[in-house]
C-alpha positions as CSV (number, residue, x, y, z in Angstrom):
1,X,127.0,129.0,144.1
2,X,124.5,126.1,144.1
3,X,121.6,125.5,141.2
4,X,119.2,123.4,142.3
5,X,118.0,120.8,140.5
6,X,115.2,121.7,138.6
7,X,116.7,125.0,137.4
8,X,120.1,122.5,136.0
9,X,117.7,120.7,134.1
10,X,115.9,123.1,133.1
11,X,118.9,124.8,131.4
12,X,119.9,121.2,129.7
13,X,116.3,121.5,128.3
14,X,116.2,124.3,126.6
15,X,119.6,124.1,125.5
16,X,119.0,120.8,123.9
17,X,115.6,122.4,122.5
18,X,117.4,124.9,120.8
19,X,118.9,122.4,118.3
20,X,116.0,120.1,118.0
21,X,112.6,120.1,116.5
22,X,110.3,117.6,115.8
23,X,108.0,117.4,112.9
24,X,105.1,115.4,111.5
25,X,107.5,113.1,109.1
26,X,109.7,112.4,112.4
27,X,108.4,113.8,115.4
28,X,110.4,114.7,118.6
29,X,109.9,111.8,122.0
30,X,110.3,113.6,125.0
31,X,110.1,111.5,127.9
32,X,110.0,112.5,131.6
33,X,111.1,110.2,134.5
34,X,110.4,111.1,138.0
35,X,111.4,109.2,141.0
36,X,108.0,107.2,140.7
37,X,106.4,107.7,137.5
38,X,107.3,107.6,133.5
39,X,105.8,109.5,130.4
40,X,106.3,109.8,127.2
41,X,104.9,112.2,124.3
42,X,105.3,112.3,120.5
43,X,105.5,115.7,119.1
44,X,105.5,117.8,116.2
45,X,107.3,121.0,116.9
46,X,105.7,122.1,113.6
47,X,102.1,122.3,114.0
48,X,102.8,122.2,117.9
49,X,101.0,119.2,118.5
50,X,101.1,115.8,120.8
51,X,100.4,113.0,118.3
52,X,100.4,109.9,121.3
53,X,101.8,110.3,124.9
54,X,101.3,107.3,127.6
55,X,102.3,107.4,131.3
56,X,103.0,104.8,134.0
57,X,100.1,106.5,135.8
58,X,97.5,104.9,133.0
59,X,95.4,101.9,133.9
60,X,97.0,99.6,131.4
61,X,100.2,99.8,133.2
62,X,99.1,100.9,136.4
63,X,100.1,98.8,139.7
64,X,103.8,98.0,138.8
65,X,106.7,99.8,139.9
66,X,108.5,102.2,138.2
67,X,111.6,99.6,136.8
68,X,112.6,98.4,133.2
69,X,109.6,96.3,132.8
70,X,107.4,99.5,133.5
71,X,109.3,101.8,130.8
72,X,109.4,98.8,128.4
73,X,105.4,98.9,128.6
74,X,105.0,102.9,128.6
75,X,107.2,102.5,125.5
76,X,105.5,100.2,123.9
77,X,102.3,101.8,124.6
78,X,103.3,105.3,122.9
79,X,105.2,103.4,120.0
80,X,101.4,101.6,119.3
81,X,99.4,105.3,119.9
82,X,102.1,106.7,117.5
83,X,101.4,103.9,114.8
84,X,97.7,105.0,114.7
């Protein structure tokens, strides 16, 4: 029996989510890759609230392929958001 994709990681999520929580002193980062974008998000599992997110789909990173010089900007991007 085949699982698909989606449904595997789907499992590993909620697995993982099970032991993990983030809250407002330190807040979960969940980031999400696909095959051409990457975006991140800062959360409080508490109050059940994003506190910054960013995506490779913005303007101030827009235009570049998705490569280590792309995640290295969409994580400094949320890092700044999350300062504020």
């Amino acid at each position: 029996m085949s699982r698909s994709r989606e449904a595997g990681r789907q499992k590993r999520h909620y697995s993982l989510r099970k032991k993990l929580a983030g809250t407002a002193q330190r807040p979960r980062l969940a980031v999400f890759r696909s095959n051409k974008y990457i975006s991140c998000q800062v959360i409080d599992d508490l109050s059940g609230v994003t506190l910054a997110a960013a995506s490779s789909r913005e303007e101030a990173v827009k235009g570049s392929r998705l490569n280590i010089e792309t995640a290295g900007q969409v994580g400094v991007l949320v890092a700044e958001r999350a300062k504020e």
